[in-house]
Legacy VTK file of the C-alpha trace (Angstrom):
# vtk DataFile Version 3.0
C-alpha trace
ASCII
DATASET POLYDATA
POINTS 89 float
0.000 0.000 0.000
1.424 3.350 -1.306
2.082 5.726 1.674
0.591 8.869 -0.471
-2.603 6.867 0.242
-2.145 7.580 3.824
-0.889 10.727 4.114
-3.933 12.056 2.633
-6.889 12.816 4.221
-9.242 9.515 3.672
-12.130 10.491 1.294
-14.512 7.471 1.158
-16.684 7.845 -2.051
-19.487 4.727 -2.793
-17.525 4.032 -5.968
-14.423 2.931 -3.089
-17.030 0.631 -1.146
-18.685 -0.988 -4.554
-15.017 -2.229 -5.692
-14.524 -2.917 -2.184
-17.328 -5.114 -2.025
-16.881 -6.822 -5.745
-13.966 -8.098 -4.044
-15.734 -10.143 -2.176
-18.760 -10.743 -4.026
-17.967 -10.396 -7.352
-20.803 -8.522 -8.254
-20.562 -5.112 -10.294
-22.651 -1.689 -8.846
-25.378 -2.787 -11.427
-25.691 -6.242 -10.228
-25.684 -5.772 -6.040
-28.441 -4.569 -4.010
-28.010 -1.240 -2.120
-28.801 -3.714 1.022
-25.830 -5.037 2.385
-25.329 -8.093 5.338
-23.349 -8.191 8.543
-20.793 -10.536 6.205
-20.261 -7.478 4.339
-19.910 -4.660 6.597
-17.183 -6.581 8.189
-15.566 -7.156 5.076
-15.712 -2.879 4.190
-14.585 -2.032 7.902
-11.436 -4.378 7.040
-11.056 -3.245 3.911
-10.816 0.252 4.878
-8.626 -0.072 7.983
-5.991 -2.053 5.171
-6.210 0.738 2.531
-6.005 3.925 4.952
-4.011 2.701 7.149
-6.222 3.494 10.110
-8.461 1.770 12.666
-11.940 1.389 12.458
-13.731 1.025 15.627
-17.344 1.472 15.536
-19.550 1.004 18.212
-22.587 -1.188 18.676
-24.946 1.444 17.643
-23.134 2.208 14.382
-22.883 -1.030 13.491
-26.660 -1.542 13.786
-27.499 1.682 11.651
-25.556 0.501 8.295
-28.188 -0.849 6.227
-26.920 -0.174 3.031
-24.285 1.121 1.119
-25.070 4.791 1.756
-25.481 4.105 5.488
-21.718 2.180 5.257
-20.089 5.514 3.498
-21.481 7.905 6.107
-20.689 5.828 8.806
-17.074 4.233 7.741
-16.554 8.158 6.504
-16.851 9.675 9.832
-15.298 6.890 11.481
-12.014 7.328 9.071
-12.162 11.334 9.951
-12.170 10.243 13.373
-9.535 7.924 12.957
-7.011 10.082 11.308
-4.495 11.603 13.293
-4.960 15.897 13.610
-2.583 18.079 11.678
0.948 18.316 12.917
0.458 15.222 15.405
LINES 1 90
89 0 1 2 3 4 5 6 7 8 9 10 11 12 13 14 15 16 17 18 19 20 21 22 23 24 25 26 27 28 29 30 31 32 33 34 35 36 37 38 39 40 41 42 43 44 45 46 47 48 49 50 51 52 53 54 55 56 57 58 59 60 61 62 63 64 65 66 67 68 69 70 71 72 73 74 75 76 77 78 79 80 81 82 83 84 85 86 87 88
């Protein structure tokens, strides 16, 4: 994993968590559902940690409230803001 990757500030776009998830699936954007499964969630909070670099720790509650892949980029969005070290650190 390139280090530029890194050093940026994560940006977590749906188009990210659809290739993400046609890793595991193999399913295109056209072919999945916008529903996703506890299988999958796991597999886009470990995905993300491996690209950014950064841990992902969400909490029961936030776990609960991804539903889809819209819920997953808000919630593994803020999570990666809130994961990323602050400016100068």
């Amino acid at each position: 994993m390139s280090d530029d990757i890194r050093a940026e500030k994560p940006v977590l776009a749906r188009a990210d968590l659809i290739d993400m998830l046609a890793g595991l699936t193999g399913r295109d954007d056209e072919e999945r559902s916008e529903m996703v499964d506890s299988m999958e969630i796991a597999w886009l909070a470990h995905c993300v940690e491996q690209r950014y670099g950064l841990p992902v720790d969400l909490t029961v509650e936030q776990l609960a409230g991804i539903r889809t892949v819209a819920d997953a980029e808000d919630v593994l969005g803020k999570a990666l803001a809130a994961a990323r070290p602050a400016e100068g650190s």
